[in-house]
C-alpha positions in Angstrom: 0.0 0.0 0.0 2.9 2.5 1.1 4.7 1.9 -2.1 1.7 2.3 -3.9 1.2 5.9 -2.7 4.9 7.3 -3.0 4.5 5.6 -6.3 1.5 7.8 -7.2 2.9 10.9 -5.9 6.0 10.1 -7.8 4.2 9.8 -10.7 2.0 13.0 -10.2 5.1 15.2 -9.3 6.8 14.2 -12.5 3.6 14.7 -14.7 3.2 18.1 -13.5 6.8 19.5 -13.7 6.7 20.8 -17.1 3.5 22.7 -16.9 2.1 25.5 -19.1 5.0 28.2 -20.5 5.5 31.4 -18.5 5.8 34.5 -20.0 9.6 35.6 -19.0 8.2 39.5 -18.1 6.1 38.3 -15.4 6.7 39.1 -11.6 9.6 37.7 -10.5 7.6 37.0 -7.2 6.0 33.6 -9.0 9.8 32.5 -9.6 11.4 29.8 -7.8 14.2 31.4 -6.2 17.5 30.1 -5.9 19.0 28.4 -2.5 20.6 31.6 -2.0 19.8 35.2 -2.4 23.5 35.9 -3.2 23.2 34.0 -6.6 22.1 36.1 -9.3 20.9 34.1 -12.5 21.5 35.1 -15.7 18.3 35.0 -18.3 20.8 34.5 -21.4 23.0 37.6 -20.8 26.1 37.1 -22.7 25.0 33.4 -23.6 24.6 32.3 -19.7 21.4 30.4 -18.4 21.5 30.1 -14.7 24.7 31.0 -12.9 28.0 32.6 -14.7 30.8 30.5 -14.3 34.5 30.6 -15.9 33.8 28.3 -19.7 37.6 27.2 -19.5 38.7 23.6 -18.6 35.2 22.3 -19.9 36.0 18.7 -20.8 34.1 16.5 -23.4 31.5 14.5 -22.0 33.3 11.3 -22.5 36.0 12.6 -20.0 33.3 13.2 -17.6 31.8 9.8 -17.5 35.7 8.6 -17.4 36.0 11.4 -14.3 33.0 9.4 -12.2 34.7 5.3 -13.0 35.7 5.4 -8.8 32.1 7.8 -7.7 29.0 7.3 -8.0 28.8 11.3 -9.0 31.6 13.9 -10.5 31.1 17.9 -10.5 32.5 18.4 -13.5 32.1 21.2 -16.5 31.3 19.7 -19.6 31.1 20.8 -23.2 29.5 19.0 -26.2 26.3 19.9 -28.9 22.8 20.4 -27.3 21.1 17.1 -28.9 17.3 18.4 -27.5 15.7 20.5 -25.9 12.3 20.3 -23.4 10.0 21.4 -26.3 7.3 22.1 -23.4 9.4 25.6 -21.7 13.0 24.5 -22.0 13.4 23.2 -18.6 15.6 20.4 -19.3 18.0 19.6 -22.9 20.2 17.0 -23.6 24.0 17.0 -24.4 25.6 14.9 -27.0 24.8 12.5 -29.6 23.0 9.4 -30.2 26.6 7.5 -29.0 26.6 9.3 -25.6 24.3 11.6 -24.5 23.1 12.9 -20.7 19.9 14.5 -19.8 20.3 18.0 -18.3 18.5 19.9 -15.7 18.4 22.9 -14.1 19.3 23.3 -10.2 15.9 24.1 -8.3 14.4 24.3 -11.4 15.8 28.2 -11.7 15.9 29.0 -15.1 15.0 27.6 -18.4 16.8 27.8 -21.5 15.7 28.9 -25.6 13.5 26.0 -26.9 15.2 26.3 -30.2 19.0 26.2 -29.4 19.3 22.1 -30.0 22.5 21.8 -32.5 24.3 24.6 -30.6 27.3 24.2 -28.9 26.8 24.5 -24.9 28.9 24.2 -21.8 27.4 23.2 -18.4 28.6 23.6 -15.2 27.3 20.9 -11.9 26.9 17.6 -10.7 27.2 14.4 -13.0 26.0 11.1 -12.2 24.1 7.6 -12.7 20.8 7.1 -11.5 17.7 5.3 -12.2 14.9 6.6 -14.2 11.5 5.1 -14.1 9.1 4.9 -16.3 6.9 7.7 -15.6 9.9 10.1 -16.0 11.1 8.6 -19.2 7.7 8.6 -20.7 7.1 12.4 -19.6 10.3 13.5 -20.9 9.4 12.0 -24.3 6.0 13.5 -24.2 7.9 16.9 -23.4 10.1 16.0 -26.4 7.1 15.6 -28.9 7.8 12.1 -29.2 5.3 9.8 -31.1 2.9 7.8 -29.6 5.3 5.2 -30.3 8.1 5.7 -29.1 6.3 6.8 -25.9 4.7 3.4 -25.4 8.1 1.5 -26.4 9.3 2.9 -22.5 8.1 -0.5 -20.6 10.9 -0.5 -17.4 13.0 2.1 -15.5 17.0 2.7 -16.7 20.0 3.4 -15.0 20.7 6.7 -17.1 23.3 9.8 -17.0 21.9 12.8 -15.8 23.2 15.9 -15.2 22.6 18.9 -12.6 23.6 22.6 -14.3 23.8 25.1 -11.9 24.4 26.9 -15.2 24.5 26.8 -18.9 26.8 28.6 -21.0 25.2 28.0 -24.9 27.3 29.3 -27.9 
């Protein structure tokens, strides 16, 4: 019965994540705020999403999974092409290529990046690591995607997947 319920609220968190677009000139009151009022996030300025943070020393992304081989997680900066992006408000894209790719976030959900910037070059800055992804998530982040019906129903058990925590985006 208990996992039952945490199951549902899973799923119901998950579902409702990506919900309808905000327009950017509204009050910032309505904003999820970052964990500290120091951190000011950048809404593209220069090419930044998120926080600024120094570009050099990015590695490729195949360095960073080589960089997490002893950890379970690396905090690493990585560069590499912007494979897709959340097609619902840009809260999420994807770096790489169908040989390696990682799904990227954003840290407490702060900012959002262009909906149209997949095939740009992009360097993100945060946390690395494996973890599983059920199949809920998987099937939402397709639907977010504008995935056929398809390829949505294809999802049928969770993965152990690459993920990836930005505290910020740098996209070229």
């Amino acid at each position: 019965m208990r996992t039952t319920f945490i199951l549902a609220c899973t799923a119901a968190c998950i579902l409702t994540a990506c919900g309808p677009k905000k327009n950017q000139a509204e009050s910032t009151d309505e904003q999820i705020q970052p964990e500290t009022a120091e951190v000011e996030l950048l809404k593209g300025e220069d090419g930044f999403w998120g926080e600024r943070f120094d570009t050099e020393g990015a590695m490729s992304l195949e360095q960073a999974v080589a960089a997490m081989q002893s950890a379970d997680s690396a905090m690493v900066k990585v560069t590499a092409p912007i494979g897709g992006v959340c097609q619902v408000k840009g809260c999420w894209l994807t770096l790489g290529d169908d040989s390696l790719s990682v799904r990227v976030k954003f840290k407490d959900y702060a900012f959002f990046v262009p909906m149209d910037c997949a095939g740009k070059a992009a360097v993100a800055n945060g946390t690395i690591k494996r973890e599983v992804v059920s199949v809920a998530e998987q099937k939402h982040l397709l639907e977010d995607a504008k995935a056929t019906k398809e390829e949505i129903d294809a999802v049928t058990q969770d993965e152990v997947k690459l993920t990836f925590m930005a505290s910020g985006v740098h996209i070229q």
